[in-house]
N, C-alpha and C positions, 0 to 999 in steps of 0.2 A: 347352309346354316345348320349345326348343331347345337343346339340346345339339352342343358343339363339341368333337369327337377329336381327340385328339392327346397328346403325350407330354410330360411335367412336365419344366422347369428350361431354362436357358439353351442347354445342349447341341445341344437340338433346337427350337430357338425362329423358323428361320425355316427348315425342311426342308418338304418335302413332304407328311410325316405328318403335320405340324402346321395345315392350312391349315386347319382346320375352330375348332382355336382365333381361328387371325387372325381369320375372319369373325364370330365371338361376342364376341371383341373390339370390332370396329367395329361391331356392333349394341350394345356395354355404352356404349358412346362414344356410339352415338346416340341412348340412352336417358338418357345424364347420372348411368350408374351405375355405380358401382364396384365389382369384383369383391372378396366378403368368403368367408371358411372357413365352407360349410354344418356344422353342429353336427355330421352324421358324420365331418369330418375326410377323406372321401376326393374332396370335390369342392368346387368355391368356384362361388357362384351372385351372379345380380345378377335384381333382383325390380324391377320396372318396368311400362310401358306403352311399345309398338314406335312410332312416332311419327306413325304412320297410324292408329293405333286406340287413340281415347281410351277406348273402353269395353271393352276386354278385355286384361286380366290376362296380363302374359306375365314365366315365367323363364329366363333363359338359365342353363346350367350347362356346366362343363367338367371332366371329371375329372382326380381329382389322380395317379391309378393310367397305369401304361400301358397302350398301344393295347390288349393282346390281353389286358388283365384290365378293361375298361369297362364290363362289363356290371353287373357289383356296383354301383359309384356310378352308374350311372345308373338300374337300378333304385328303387336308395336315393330318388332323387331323385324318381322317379313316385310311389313310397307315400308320401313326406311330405309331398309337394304333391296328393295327391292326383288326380293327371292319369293317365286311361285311356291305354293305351300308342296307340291312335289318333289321340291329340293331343299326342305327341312328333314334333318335325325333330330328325332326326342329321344333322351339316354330316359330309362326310368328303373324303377323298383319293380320285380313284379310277382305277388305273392304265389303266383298260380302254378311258378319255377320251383324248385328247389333249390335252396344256396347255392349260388356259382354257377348256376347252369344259366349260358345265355341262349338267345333266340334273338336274331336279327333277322324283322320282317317290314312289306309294305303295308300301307295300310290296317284296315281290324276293328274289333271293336273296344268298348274301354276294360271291361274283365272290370268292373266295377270299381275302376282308379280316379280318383277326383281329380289329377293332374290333367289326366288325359281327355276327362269330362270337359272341363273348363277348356282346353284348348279345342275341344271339337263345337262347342259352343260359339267359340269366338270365331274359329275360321271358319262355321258353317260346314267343316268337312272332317274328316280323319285320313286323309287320303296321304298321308306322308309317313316316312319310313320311320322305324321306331328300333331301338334297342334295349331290349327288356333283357334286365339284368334280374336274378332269380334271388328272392330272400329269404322263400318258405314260408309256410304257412306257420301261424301259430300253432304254438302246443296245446293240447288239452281243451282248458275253457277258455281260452284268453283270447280278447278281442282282439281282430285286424288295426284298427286303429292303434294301441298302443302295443301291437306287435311293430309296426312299422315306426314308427315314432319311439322305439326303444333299441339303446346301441347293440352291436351285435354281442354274443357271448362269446365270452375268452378264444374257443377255438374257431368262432366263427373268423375271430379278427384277425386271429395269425395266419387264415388265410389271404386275408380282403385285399391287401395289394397286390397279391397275385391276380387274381378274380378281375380288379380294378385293371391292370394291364393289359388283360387280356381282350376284355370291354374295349378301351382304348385303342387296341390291335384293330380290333373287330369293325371296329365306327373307319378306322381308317380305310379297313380294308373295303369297306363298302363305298364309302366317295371314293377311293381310287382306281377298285375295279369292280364295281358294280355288286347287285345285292347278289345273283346267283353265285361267283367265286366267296361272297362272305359268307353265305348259308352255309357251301360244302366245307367251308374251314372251322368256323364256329360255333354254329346249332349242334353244341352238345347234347 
């Protein structure tokens, strides 16, 4: 299962906090699936195969809830699929990167993410694989929160589907061939 953070509705559709939706996007896009309302109402899933691997079942989900309450729908999401929380990826934001730079790892701790908070509440663990996509730290005096919750700057954006792609690369490369071949290609 991969699951993509981020925040519901137009508001925040192309911010920071959101990039983990982008990326489950362009992986729904590259499965030819459509994102539909999972029966609990608090998340919308696309049920497919990732386009490297005909033989293993994969769902993507995104929650309907915000960043600091994700941990409920995506729970939700392991017990009805069935998937042991060691074969969940969380896509996330993460301030502690610089723009663009990802890190695909297992496990960790939260680096102070309330995404990440609320899911390790809910499962009782952190113990599943993560892809932290880099946003940079705020400038100056300005806070983390409305760093992350503010869209990206002009050149940040003319990068971000590059960035985005590459993420997607990177999630794929790890269900297909495992987290060490994704480290050596992508831990910029």
């Amino acid at each position: 299962m991969i699951v993509g953070l981020g925040n519901p509705g137009p508001t925040y559709a192309r911010t920071r906090h959101n990039v983990g939706y982008a990326v489950t996007d362009l992986l729904a896009e590259r499965m030819s699936g459509g994102w539909r309302a999972h029966k609990s109402g608090r998340a919308q899933v696309v049920e497919g195969r990732l386009s490297g691997t005909p033989g293993v079942r994969c769902v993507l989900g995104r929650t309907r809830s915000y960043m600091n309450e994700s941990g409920g729908p995506v729970s939700t999401l392991l017990n009805f699929y069935k998937v042991p929380v060691d074969h969940l990826v969380v896509v996330h934001d993460e301030v502690d990167l610089p723009y663009g730079t990802l890190r695909v790892k297992f496990g960790g701790g939260d680096n102070g993410h309330n995404g990440l908070k609320s899911i390790r509440r809910s499962l009782g663990s952190g113990e599943y694989y993560r892809a932290r996509f880099g946003v940079g730290r705020p400038p100056g005096q300005r806070d983390t929160a409305g760093h992350v919750l503010s869209p990206f700057t002009r050149s940040e954006d003319r990068e971000l589907d590059f960035f985005v792609d590459r993420c997607a690369d990177a999630v794929e490369c790890l269900v297909e061939d495992g987290l060490e071949r994704a480290q050596n290609l992508y831990n910029s």
